[in-house]
N, CA, C and O of each residue as an XYZ file, in Angstrom:
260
protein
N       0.843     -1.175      0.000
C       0.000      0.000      0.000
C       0.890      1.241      0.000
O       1.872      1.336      0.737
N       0.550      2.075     -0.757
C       1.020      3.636     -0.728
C       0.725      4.474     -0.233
O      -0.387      4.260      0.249
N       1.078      5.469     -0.007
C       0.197      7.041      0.855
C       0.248      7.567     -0.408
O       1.389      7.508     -0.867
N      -0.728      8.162     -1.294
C      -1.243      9.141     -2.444
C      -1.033     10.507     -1.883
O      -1.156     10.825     -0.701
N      -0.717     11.233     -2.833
C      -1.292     12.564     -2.262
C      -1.609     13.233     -3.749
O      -1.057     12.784     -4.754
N      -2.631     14.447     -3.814
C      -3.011     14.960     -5.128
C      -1.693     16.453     -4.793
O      -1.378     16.991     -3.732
N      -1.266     16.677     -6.075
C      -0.461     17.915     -6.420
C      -0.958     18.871     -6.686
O      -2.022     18.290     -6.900
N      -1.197     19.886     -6.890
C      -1.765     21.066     -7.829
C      -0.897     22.130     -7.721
O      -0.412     22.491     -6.648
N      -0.539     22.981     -9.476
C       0.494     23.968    -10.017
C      -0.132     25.043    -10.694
O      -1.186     24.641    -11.188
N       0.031     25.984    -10.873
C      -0.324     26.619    -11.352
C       1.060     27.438    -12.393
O       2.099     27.788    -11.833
N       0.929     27.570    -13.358
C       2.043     28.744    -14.173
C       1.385     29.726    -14.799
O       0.163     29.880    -14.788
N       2.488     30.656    -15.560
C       2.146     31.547    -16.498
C       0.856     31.179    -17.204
O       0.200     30.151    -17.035
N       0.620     32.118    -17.965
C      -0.870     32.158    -19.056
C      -1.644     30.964    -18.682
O      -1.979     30.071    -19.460
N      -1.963     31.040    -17.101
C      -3.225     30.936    -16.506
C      -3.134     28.989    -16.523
O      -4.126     28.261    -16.484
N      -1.757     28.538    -16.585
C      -1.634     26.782    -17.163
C      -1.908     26.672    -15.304
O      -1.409     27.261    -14.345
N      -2.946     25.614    -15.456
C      -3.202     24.829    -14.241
C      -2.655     23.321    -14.138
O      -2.501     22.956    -15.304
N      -2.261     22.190    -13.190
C      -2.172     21.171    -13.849
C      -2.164     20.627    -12.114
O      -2.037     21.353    -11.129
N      -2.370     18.895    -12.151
C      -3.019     18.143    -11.406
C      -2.276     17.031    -11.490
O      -2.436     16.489    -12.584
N      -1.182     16.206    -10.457
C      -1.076     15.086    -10.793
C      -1.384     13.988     -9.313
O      -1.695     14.607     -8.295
N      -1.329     12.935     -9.229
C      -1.687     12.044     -7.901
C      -0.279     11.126     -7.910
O      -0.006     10.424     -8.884
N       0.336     11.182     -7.070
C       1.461     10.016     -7.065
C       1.217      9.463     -5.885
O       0.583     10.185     -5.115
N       1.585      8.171     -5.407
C       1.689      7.694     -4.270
C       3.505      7.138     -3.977
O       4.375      6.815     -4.786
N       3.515      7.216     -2.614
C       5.294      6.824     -2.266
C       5.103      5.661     -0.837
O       3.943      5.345     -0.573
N       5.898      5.240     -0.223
C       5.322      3.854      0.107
C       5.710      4.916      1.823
O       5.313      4.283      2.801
N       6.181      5.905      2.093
C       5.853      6.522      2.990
C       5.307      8.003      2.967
O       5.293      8.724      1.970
N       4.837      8.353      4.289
C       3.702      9.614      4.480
C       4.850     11.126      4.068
O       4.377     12.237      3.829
N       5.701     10.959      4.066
C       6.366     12.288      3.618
C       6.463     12.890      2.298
O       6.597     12.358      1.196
N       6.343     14.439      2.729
C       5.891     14.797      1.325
C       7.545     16.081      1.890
O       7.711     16.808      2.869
N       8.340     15.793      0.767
C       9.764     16.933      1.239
C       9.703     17.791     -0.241
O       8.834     17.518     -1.069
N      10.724     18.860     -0.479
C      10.748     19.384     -1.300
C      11.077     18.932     -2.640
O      10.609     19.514     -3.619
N      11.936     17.822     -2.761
C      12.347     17.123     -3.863
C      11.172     16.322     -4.046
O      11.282     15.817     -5.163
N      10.342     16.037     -3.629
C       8.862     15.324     -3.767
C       8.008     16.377     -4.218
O       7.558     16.055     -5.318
N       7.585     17.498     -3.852
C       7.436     18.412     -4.632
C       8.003     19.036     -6.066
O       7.266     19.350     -7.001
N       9.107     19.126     -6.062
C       9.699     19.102     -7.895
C       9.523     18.173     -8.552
O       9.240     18.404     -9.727
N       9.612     16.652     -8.081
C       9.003     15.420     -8.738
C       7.677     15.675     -9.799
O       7.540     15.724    -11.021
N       6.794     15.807     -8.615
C       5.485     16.060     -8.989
C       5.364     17.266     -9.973
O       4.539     16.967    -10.837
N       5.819     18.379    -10.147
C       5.534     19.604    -10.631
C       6.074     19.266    -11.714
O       5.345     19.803    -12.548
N       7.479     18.321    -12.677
C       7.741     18.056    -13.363
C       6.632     16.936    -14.052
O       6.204     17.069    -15.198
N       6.330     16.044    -13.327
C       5.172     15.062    -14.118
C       4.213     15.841    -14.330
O       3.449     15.430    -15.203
N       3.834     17.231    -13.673
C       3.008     17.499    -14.071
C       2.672     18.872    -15.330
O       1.683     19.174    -15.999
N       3.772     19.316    -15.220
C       3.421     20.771    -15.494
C       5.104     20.677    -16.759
O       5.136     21.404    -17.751
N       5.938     19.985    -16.529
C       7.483     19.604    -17.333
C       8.212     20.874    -16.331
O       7.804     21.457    -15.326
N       9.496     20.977    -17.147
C      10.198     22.011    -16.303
C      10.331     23.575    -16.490
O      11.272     24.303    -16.807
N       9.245     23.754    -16.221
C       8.801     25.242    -16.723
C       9.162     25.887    -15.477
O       8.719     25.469    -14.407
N       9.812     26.716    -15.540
C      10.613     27.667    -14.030
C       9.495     28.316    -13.585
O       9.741     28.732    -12.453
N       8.172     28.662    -13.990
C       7.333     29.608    -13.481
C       6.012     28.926    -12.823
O       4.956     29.445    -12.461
N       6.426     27.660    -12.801
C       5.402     26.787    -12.759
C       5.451     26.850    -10.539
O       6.504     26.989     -9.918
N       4.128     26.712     -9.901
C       4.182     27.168     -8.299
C       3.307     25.947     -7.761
O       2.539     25.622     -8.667
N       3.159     25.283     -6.823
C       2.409     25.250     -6.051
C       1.284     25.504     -5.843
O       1.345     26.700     -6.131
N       0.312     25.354     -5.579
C      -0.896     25.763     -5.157
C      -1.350     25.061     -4.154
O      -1.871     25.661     -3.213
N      -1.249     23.657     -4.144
C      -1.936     23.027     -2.930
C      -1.341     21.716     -3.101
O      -1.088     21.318     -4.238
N      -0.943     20.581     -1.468
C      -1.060     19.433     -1.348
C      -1.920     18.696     -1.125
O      -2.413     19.220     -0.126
N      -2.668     17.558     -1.385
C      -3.790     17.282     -0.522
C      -3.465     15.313     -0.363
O      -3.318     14.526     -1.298
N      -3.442     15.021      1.067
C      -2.975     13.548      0.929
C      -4.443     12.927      0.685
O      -5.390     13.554      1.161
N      -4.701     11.699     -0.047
C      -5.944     11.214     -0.596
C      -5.735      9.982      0.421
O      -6.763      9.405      0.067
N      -5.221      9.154      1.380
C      -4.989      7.933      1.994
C      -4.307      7.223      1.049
O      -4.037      7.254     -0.152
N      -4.073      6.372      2.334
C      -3.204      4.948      2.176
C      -3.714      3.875      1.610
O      -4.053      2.874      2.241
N      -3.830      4.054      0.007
C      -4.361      2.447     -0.663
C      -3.424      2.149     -1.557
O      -2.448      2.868     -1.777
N      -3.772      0.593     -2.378
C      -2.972     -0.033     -3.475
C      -3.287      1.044     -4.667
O      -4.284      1.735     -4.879
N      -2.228      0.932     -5.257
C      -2.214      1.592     -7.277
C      -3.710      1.062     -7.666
O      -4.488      1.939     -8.040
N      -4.116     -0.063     -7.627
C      -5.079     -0.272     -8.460
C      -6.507      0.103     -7.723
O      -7.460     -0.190     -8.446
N      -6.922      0.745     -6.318
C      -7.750      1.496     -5.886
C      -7.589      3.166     -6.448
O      -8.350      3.975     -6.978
N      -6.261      3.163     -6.040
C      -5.827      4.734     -6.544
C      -6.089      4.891     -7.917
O      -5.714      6.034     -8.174
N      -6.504      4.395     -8.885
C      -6.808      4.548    -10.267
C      -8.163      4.432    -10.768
O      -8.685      4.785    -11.826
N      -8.593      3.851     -9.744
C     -10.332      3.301    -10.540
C     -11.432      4.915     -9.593
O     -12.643      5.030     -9.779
């Protein structure tokens, strides 16, 4: 089982973007944050943060359906 958490970025000309990863522990550090902002948004320097949100502790194949 994984701990999920949802990402959300925001950049320039209004680009929003959303990704869900799970890691097999509850920490979310800063290099876990650039992870995510790259799967989600690529490496766009203007690309921020907006919100973490942890979704619980389930398998990949709950986390998908």
């Amino acid at each position: 089982m994984l701990h999920y958490y949802m990402f959300s970025f925001v950049a320039g000309n209004n680009t929003f973007a959303r990704v869900t990863i799970g890691w097999p522990d509850a920490s979310v550090t800063e290099s876990r944050i650039a992870f995510a902002r790259e799967k989600a948004i690529g490496k766009r320097s203007d690309a921020c943060p907006l919100a973490v949100s942890y979704l619980g502790q389930m398998t990949p194949e709950v986390a998908v359906s």
